[in-house]
FIKOLZA-1660 file (N, C-alpha, C; in steps of 0.1 Angstrom, whole numbers, plus 5000, padded with zeros to 4 digits):
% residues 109
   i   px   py   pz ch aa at
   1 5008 4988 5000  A  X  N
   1 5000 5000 5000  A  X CA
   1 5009 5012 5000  A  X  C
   2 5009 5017 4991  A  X  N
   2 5018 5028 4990  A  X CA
   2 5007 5046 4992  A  X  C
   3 5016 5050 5001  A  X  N
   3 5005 5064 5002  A  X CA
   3 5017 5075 5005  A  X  C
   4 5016 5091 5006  A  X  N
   4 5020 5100 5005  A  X CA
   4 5028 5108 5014  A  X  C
   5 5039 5108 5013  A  X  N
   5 5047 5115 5024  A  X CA
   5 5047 5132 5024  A  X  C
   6 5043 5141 5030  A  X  N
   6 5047 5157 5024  A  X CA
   6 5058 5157 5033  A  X  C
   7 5067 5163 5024  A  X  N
   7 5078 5168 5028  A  X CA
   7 5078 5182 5037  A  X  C
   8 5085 5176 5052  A  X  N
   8 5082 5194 5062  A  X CA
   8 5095 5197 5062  A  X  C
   9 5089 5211 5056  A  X  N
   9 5105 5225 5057  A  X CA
   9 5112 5221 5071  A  X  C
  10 5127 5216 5064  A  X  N
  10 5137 5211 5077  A  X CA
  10 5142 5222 5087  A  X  C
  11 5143 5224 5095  A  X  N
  11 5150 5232 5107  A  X CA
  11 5138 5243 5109  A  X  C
  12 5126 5242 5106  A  X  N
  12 5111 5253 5114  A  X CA
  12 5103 5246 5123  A  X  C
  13 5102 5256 5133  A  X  N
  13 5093 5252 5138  A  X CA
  13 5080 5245 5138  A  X  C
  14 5072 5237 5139  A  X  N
  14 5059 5233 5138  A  X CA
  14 5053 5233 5153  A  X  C
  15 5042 5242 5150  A  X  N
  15 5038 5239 5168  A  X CA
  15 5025 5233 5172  A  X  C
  16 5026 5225 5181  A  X  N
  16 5012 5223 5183  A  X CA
  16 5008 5221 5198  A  X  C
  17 4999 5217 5201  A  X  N
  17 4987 5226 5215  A  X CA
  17 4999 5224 5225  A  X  C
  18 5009 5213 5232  A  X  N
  18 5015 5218 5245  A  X CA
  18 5030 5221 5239  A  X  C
  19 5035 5228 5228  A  X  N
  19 5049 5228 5221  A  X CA
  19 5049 5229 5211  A  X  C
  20 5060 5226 5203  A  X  N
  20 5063 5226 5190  A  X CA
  20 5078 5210 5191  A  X  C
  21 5078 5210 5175  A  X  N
  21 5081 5202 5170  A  X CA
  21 5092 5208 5161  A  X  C
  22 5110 5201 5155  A  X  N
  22 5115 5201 5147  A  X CA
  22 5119 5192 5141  A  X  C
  23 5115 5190 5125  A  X  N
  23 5124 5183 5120  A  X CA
  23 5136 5189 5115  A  X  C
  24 5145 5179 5117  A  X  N
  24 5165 5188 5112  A  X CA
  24 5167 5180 5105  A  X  C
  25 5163 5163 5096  A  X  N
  25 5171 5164 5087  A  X CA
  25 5161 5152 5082  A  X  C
  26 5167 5144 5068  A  X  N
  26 5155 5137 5061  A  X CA
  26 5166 5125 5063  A  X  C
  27 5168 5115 5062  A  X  N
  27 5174 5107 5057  A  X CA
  27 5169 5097 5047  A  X  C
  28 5181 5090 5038  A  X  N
  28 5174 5079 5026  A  X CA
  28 5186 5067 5029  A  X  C
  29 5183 5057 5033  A  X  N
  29 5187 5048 5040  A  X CA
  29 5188 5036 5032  A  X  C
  30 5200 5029 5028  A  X  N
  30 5195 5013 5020  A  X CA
  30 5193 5002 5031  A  X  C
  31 5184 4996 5031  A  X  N
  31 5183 4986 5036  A  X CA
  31 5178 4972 5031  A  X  C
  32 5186 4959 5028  A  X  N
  32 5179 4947 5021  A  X CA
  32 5175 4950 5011  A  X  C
  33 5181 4961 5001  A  X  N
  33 5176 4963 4985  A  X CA
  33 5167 4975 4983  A  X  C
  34 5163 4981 4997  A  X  N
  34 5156 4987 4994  A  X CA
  34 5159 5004 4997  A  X  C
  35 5151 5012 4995  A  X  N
  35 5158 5025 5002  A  X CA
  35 5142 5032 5012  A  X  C
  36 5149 5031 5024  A  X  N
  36 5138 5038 5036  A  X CA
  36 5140 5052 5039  A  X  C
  37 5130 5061 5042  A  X  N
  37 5135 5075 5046  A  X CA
  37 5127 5075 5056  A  X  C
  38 5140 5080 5068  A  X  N
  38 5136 5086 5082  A  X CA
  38 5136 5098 5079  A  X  C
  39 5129 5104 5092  A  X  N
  39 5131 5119 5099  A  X CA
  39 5136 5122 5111  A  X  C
  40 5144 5130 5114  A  X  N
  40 5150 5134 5123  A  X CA
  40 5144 5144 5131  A  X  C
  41 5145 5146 5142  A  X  N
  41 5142 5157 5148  A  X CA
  41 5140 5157 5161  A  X  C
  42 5135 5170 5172  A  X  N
  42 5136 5175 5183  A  X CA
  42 5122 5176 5185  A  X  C
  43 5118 5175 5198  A  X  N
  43 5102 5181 5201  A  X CA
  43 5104 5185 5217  A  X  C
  44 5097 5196 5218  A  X  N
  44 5097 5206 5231  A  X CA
  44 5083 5203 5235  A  X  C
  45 5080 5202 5249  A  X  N
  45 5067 5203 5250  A  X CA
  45 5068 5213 5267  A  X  C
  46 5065 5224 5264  A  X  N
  46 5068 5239 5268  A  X CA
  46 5055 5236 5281  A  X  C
  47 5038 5235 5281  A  X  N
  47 5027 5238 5286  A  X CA
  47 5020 5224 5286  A  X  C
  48 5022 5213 5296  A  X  N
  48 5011 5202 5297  A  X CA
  48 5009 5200 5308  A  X  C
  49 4995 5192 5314  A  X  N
  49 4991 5192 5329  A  X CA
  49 5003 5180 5338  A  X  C
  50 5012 5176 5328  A  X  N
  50 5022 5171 5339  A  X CA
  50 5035 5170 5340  A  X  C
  51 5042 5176 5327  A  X  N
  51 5054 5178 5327  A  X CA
  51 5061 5186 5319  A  X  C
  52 5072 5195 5318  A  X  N
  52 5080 5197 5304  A  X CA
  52 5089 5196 5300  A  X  C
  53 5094 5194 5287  A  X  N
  53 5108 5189 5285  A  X CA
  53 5110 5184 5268  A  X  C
  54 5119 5178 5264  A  X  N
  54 5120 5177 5255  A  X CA
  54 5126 5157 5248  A  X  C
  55 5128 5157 5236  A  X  N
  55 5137 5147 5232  A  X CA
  55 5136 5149 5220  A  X  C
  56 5145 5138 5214  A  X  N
  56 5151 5136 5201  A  X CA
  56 5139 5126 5197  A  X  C
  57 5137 5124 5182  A  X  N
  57 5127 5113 5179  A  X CA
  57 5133 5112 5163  A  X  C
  58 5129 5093 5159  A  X  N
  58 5129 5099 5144  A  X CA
  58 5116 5090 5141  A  X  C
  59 5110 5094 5133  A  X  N
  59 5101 5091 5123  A  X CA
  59 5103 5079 5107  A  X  C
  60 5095 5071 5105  A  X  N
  60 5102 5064 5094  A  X CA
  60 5088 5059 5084  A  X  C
  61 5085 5071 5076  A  X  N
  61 5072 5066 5069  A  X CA
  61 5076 5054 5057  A  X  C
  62 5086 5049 5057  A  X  N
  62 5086 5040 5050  A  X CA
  62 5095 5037 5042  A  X  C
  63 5091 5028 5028  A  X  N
  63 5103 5026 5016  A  X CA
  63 5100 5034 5005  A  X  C
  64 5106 5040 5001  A  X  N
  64 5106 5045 4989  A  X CA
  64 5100 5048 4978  A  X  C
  65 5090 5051 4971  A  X  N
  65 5084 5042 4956  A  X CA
  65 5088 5056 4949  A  X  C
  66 5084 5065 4954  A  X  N
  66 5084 5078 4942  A  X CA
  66 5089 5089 4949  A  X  C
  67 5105 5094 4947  A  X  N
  67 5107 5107 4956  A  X CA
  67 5105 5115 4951  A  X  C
  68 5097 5125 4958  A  X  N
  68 5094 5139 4956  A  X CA
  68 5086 5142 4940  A  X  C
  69 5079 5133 4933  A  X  N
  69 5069 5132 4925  A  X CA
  69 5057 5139 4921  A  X  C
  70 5055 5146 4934  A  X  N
  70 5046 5158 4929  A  X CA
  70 5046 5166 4938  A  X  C
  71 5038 5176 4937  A  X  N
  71 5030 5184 4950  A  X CA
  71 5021 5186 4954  A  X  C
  72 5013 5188 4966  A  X  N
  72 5003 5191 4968  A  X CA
  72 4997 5207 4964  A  X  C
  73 4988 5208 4966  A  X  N
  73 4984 5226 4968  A  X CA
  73 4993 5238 4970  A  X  C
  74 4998 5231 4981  A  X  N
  74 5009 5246 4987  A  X CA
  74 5021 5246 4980  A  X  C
  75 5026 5240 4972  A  X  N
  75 5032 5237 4966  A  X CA
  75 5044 5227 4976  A  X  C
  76 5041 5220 4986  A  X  N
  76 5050 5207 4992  A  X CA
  76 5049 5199 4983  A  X  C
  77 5065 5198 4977  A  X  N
  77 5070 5181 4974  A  X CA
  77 5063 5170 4985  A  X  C
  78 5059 5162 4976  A  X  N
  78 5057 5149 4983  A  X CA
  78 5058 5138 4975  A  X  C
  79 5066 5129 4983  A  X  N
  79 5068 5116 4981  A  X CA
  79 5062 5101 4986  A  X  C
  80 5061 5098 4974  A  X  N
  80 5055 5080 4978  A  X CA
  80 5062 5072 4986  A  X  C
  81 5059 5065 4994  A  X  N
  81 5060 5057 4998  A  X CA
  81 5050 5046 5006  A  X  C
  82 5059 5033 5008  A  X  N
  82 5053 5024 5013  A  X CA
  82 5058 5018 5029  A  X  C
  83 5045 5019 5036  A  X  N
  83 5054 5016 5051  A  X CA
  83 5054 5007 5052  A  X  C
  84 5066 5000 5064  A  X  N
  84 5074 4988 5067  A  X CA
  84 5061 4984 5075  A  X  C
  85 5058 4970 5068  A  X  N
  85 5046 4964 5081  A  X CA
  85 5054 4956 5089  A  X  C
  86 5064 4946 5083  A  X  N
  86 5071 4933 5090  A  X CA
  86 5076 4940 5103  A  X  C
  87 5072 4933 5112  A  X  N
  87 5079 4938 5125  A  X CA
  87 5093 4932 5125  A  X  C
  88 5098 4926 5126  A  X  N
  88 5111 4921 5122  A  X CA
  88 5117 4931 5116  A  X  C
  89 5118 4937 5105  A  X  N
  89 5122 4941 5093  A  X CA
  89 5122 4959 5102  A  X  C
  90 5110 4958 5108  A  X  N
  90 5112 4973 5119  A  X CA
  90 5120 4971 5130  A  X  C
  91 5123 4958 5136  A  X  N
  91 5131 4965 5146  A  X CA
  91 5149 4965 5144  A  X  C
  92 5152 4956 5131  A  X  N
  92 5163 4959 5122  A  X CA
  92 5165 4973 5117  A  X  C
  93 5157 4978 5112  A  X  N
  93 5158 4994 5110  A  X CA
  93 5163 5006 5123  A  X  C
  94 5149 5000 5131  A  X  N
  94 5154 5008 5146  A  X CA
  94 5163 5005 5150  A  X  C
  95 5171 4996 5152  A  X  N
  95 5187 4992 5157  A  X CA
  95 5194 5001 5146  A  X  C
  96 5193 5004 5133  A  X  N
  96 5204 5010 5129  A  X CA
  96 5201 5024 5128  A  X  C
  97 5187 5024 5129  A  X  N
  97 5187 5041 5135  A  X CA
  97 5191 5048 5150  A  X  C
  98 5189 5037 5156  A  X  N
  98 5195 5040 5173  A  X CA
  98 5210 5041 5173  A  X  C
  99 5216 5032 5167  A  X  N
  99 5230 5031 5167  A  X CA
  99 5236 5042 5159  A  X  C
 100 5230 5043 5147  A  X  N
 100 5234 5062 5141  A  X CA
 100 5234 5072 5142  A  X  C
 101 5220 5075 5151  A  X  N
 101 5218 5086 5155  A  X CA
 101 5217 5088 5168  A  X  C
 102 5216 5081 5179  A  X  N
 102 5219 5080 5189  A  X CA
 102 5204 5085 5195  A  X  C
 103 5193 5076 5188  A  X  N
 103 5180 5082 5192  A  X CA
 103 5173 5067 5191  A  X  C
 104 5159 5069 5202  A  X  N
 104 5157 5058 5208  A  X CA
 104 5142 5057 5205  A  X  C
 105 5138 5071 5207  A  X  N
 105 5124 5071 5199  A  X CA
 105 5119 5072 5186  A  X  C
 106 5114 5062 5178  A  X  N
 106 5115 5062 5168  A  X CA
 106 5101 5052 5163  A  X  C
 107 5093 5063 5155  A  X  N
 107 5081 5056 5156  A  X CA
 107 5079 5054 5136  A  X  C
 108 5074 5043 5135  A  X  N
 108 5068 5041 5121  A  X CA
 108 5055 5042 5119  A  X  C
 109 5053 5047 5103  A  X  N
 109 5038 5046 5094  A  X CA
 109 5031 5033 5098  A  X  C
% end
């Protein structure tokens, strides 16, 4: 099932209701023949009923099919992809994204 990644302007802010959000960098990754793209980035959470503070996270909508293939409305590039269902095949990826980037949260499509 392949569906649509938009690409977010790297190093801005995004905020939302207790903080804001940065992505700082895209990555395109080979793995087993294929190529996956993470996201990198920081998240602040400034105003919640129990704590504040921050961490590093990365994001990994998936493998590859079509980069940057079109745009939406606003004019955001976006790209296809297909997310990793195999859990196996995810927690191989998370080890090499932990071990590269030294980040532990890391959530998939």
């Amino acid at each position: 099932m392949k569906v649509d990644y938009p690409h977010i302007e790297l190093g801005e802010e995004v905020q939302f209701m207790p903080g804001y959000y940065i992505p700082m960098k895209e990555v395109r990754m080979e793995h087993d023949g294929r190529e996956v793209l993470y996201i990198v980035g920081a998240a602040m959470v400034e105003s919640s009923c129990c704590a504040s503070g921050g961490c590093a996270y990365a994001i990994v909508p998936g493998y590859v099919v079509a980069w940057k293939s079109k745009r939406n409305e606003a004019g955001t590039a976006i790209s296809e992809v297909e997310p990793v269902a195999d859990q196996d095949v995810r927690r191989q990826i998370a080890k090499i994204i932990e071990s590269t980037e030294g980040i532990s949260n890391i959530d998939f499509w």
